[in-house]
C-alpha positions in Angstrom: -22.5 -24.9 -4.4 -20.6 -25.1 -7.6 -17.4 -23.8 -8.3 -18.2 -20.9 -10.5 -20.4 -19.7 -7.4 -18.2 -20.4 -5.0 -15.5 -17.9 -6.8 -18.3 -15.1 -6.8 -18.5 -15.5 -2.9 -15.2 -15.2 -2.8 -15.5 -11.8 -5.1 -18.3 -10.3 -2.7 -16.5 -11.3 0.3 -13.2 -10.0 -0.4 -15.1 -6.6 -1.5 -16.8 -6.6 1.5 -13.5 -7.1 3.3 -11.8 -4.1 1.6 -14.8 -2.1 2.3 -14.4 -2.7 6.0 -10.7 -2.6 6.2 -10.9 1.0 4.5 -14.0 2.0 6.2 -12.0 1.5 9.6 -9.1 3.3 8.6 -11.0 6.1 7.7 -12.9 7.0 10.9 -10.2 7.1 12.9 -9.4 10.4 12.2 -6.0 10.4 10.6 -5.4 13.3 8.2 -6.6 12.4 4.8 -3.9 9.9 3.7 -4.6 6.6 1.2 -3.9 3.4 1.6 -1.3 3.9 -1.3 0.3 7.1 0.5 0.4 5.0 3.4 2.4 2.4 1.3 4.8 5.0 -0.2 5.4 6.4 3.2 6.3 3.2 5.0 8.7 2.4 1.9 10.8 6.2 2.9 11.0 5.2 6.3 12.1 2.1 5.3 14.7 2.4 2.6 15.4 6.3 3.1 14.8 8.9 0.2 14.1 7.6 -2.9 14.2 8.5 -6.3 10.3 8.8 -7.5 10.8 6.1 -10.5 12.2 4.0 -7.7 9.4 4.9 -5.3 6.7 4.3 -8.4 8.2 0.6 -8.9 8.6 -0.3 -5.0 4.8 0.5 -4.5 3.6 -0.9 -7.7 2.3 2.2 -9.7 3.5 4.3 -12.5 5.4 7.6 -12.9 2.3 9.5 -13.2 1.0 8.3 -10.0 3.9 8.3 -7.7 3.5 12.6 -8.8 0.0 12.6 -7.3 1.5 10.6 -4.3 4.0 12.7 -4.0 2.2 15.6 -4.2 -0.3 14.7 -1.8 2.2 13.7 0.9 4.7 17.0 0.1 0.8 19.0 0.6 0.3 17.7 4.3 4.0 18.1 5.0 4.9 13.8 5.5 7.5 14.5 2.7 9.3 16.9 0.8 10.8 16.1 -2.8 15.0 17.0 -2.8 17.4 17.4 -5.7 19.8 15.1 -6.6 23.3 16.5 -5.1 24.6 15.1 -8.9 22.2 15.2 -11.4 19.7 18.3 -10.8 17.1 16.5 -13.2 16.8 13.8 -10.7 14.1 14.4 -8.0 14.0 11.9 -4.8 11.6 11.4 -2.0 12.3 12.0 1.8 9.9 11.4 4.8 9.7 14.2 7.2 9.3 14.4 11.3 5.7 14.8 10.5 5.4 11.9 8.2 7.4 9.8 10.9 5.2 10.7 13.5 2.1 9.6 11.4 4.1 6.3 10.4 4.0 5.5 14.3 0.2 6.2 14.2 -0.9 4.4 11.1 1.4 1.7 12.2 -0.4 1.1 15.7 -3.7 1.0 13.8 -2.5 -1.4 11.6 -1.6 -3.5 13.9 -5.2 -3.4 15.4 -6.8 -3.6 12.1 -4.6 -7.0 11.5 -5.5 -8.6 14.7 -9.3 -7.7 14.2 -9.1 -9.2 10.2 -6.4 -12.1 11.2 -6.1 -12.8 14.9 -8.1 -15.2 14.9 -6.8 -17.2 12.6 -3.8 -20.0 13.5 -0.3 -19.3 12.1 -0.9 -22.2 9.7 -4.4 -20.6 8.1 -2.4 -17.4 7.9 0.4 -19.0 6.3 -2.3 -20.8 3.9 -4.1 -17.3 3.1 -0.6 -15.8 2.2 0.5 -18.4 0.0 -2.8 -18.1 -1.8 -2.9 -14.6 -2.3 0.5 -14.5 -3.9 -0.5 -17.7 -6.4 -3.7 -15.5 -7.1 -1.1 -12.3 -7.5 1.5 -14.2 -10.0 -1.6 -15.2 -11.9 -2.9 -11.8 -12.3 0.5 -10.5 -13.4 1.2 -13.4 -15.6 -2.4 -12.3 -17.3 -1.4 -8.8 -17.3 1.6 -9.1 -18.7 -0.1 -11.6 -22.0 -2.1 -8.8 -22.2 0.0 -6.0 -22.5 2.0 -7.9 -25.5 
């Protein structure tokens, strides 16, 4: 097979992997919440309230986004926005008992979704596949960034 085949397996299979990743996520039931949310609501119960241009660059999306984020997580009651004790203007982030309860859900499935995708690989191969990923990430950035000048 040659190489520039090989590299649109990859493509399709990577897709397809999304696909299934998301596809299982969703039918389990959990209130309507994206993968991003998700992301944005494991970084509040990690690092505490944050401020939302914080949030936006810990998660990897812009200002505008981090609103609809925010707004969609504030909605289903997994976060509520608070004022800045010191500067009024400035808005942070919280994660509410609700959203710590669903953090303990999401987190168990997860964990089942990971060992369904990865168990089966050895600690080396996942090693390997992580390495990978992040040369393929610093590429993509290093392209995005050429293009953006």
């Amino acid at each position: 097979m040659s190489m520039r085949n090989e590299i649109l397996e990859l493509e399709m299979l990577f897709k397809k992997m999304v696909r299934t990743v998301h596809h299982e996520w969703q039918k389990e039931g959990f209130p309507k919440i994206g993968r991003t949310q998700y992301a944005a609501l494991e970084k509040l119960h990690e690092l505490g309230s944050l401020r939302l241009s914080d949030l936006a660059d810990t998660i990897h999306v812009t200002c505008g986004a981090v609103t609809g984020i925010s707004d969609k997580l504030i909605e289903g009651g997994f976060a509520r926005r608070i004022r800045d004790t010191e500067d009024r203007r400035v808005v942070h982030l919280e994660i509410t008992p609700r959203g710590l309860d669903l953090i303990d859900q999401l987190a168990k499935k997860r964990a089942e979704l990971s060992h369904l995708l990865y168990g089966f690989l050895s600690d080396e191969e996942v090693k390997q596949l992580n390495i990978l990923y992040r040369k393929i990430m610093v590429n993509v950035e290093h392209m995005q960034s050429q293009m953006s000048t």
